[in-house]
C-alpha positions in Angstrom: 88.3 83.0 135.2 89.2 83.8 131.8 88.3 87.2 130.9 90.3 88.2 128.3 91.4 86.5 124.2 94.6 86.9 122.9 96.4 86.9 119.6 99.9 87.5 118.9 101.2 86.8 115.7 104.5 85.0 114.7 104.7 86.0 111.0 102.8 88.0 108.3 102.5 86.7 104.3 102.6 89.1 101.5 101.3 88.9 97.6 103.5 91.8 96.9 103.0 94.6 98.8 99.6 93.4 100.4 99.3 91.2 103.3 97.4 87.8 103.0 97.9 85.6 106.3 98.9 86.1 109.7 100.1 83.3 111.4 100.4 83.3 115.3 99.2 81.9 118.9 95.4 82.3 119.9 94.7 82.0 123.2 91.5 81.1 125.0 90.6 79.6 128.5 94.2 79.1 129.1 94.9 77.0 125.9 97.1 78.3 122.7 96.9 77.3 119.8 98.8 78.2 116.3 96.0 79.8 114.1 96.3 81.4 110.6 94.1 84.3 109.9 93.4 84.7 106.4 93.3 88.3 105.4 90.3 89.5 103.2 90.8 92.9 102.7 93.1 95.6 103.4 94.1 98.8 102.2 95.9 101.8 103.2 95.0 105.4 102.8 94.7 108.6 104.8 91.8 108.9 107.0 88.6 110.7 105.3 87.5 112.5 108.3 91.5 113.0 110.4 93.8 113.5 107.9 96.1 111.2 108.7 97.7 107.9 107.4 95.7 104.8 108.5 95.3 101.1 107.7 92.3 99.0 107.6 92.0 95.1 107.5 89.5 92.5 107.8 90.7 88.6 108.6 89.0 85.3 109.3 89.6 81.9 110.8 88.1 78.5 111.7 88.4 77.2 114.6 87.4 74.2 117.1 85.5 75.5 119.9 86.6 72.0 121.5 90.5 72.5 121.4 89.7 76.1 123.4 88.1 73.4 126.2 84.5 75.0 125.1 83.2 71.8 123.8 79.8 71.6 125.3 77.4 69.8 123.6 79.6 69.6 120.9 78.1 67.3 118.5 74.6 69.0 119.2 76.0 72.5 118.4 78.7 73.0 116.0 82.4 72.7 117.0 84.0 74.9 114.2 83.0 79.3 114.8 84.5 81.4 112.4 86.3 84.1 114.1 86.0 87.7 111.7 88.2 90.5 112.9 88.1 94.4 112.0 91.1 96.3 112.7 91.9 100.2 111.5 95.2 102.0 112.6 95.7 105.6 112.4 99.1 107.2 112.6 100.0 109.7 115.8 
């Protein structure tokens, strides 16, 4: 019924020229949430093999499985997952 996640962010924090946290709506099952994903690495360079500008991150966040209405047998397996995402953008 719910085959698809969704994140779209609301605002991105910088340390200088390097972003740190993106802040936006998660959605799962139906339900949004704000979430903040902390960014843990980033770094922007050409390609090595295409030759062209690209960008690559790596974020994390906790969340409660039970806020997502995917509680089950939430005390017996853990409510908070740590989400880790892997992104890389290449310029047309």
């Amino acid at each position: 019924r719910h085959p698809t996640i969704t994140y779209k962010s609301t605002a991105v924090k910088f340390e200088g020229d390097k972003p740190v946290a993106v802040e936006g709506n998660l959605t799962i099952k139906g339900v949004t949430r704000p979430v903040t994903l902390t960014v843990t690495g980033f770094h922007a360079m050409p390609h090595p093999m295409l030759k062209k500008p690209a960008l690559g991150a790596n974020a994390t966040a906790r969340v409660k499985r039970s806020e997502f209405n995917m509680g089950k047998n939430v005390p017996y397996v853990s409510d908070e997952v740590t989400l880790t995402i892997a992104v890389e953008a290449i310029k047309d």
